[in-house]
N, C-alpha and C positions, 0 to 999 in steps of 0.2 A: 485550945489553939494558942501558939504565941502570938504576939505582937507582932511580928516580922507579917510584911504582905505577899501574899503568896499567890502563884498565877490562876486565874480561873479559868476553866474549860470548859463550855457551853457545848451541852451534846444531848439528843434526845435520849432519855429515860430508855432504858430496857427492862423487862418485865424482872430481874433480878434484882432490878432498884426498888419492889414496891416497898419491901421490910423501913428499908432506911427512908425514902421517903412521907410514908406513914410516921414513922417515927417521928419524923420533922416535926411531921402536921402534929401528932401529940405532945411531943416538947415545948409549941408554943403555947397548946392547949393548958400545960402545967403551967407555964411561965408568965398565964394571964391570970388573975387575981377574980377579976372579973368578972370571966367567960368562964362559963358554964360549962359541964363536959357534957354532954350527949351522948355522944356515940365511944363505945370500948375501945379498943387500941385496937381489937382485931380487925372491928368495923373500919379505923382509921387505915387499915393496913390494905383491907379489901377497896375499900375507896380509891386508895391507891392505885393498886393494881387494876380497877377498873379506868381509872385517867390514861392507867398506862398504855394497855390494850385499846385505849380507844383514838391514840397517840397525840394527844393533847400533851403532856409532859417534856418538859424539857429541861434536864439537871445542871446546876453550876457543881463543879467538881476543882476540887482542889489536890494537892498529896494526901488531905486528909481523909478524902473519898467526896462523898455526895456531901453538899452543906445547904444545900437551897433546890428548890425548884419552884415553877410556875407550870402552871397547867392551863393551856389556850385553847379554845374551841369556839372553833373561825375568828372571831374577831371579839369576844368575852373570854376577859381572864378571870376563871375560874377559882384560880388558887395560887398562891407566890406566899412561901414562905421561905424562912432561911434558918436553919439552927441556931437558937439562940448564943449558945459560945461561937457562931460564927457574923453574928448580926452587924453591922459598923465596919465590913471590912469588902467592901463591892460588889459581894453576890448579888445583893438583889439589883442592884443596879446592873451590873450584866443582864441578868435575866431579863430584866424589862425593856434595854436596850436591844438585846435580841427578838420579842417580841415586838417591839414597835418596827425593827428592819421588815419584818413579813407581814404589815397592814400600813395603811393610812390611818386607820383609826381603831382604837380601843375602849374599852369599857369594863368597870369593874364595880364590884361591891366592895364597902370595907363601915365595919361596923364605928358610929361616934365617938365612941369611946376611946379606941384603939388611935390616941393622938399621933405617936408617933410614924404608926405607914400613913396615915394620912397627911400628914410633914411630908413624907417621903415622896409622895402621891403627887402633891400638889409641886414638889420643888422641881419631880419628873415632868410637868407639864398637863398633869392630869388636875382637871377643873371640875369642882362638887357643881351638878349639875339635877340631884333631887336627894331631899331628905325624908328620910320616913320613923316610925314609930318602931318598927321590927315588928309587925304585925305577920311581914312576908319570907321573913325567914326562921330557920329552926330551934334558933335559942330566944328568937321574940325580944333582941336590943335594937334599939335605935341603929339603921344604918346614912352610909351615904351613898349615893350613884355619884362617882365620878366617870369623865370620859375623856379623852385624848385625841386629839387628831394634829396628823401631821402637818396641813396646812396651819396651822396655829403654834405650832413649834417656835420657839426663838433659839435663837443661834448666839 
């Protein structure tokens, strides 16, 4: 992507997006040193498509096509990533703007390590509110429970 900021378009996922959104979710999975791979790309793609179908999904869209999405189910964000070549440039901030418009409050997981969404997290208004060992999730790292609520908001 270039430099130039380009408009974003917040819109629920349709089941044609699960390719590229899978994709997302695997680009970060290369682009972390870190994290583990677990599950195959196919699996990542199928994961998709099941968020998608179960209408939790909702894409930030550029002229470049899909570059981000979050995946909400009720009030637990599931998943929010953004294409790396697209990171630094509002998606994810849309997206989690638009999910904070249809709740008071939210909550998510996001592993210790992963400094920088937890930057992101915390400057959104989301407060670490339990830490664990990664005992409870699938790659077994340290994560964090943050949560949000709107009454807590500052303006």
């Amino acid at each position: 992507m270039s430099g130039a900021q380009t408009a974003i378009e917040i819109r629920a996922a349709r089941p044609l997006d699960a390719g590229t959104v899978g994709a997302i979710l695997g680009a970060n999975v290369d682009a972390t040193p870190w994290l583990p791979r677990v599950h195959t790309r196919a699996e990542e793609v199928m994961f998709a498509a099941d968020m998608i179908d179960a209408g939790w999904v909702t894409t930030a869209r550029t002229d470049a096509g899909v570059v981000g999405f979050l995946a909400l189910q009720g009030t637990e964000i599931q998943a929010l990533y953004v294409a790396p070549d697209a990171q630094n440039r509002a998606a994810g901030t849309a997206l989690l703007d638009h999910a904070k418009q249809q709740s008071t409050r939210l909550g998510l997981w996001s592993f210790a390590r992963n400094t920088g969404a937890n930057r992101f997290y915390e400057r959104a208004g989301f407060a670490p509110v339990q830490h664990t060992d990664g005992a409870g999730n699938d790659v077994g790292l340290p994560d964090i429970r943050y949560e949000w609520h709107a009454d807590k908001e500052t303006l």
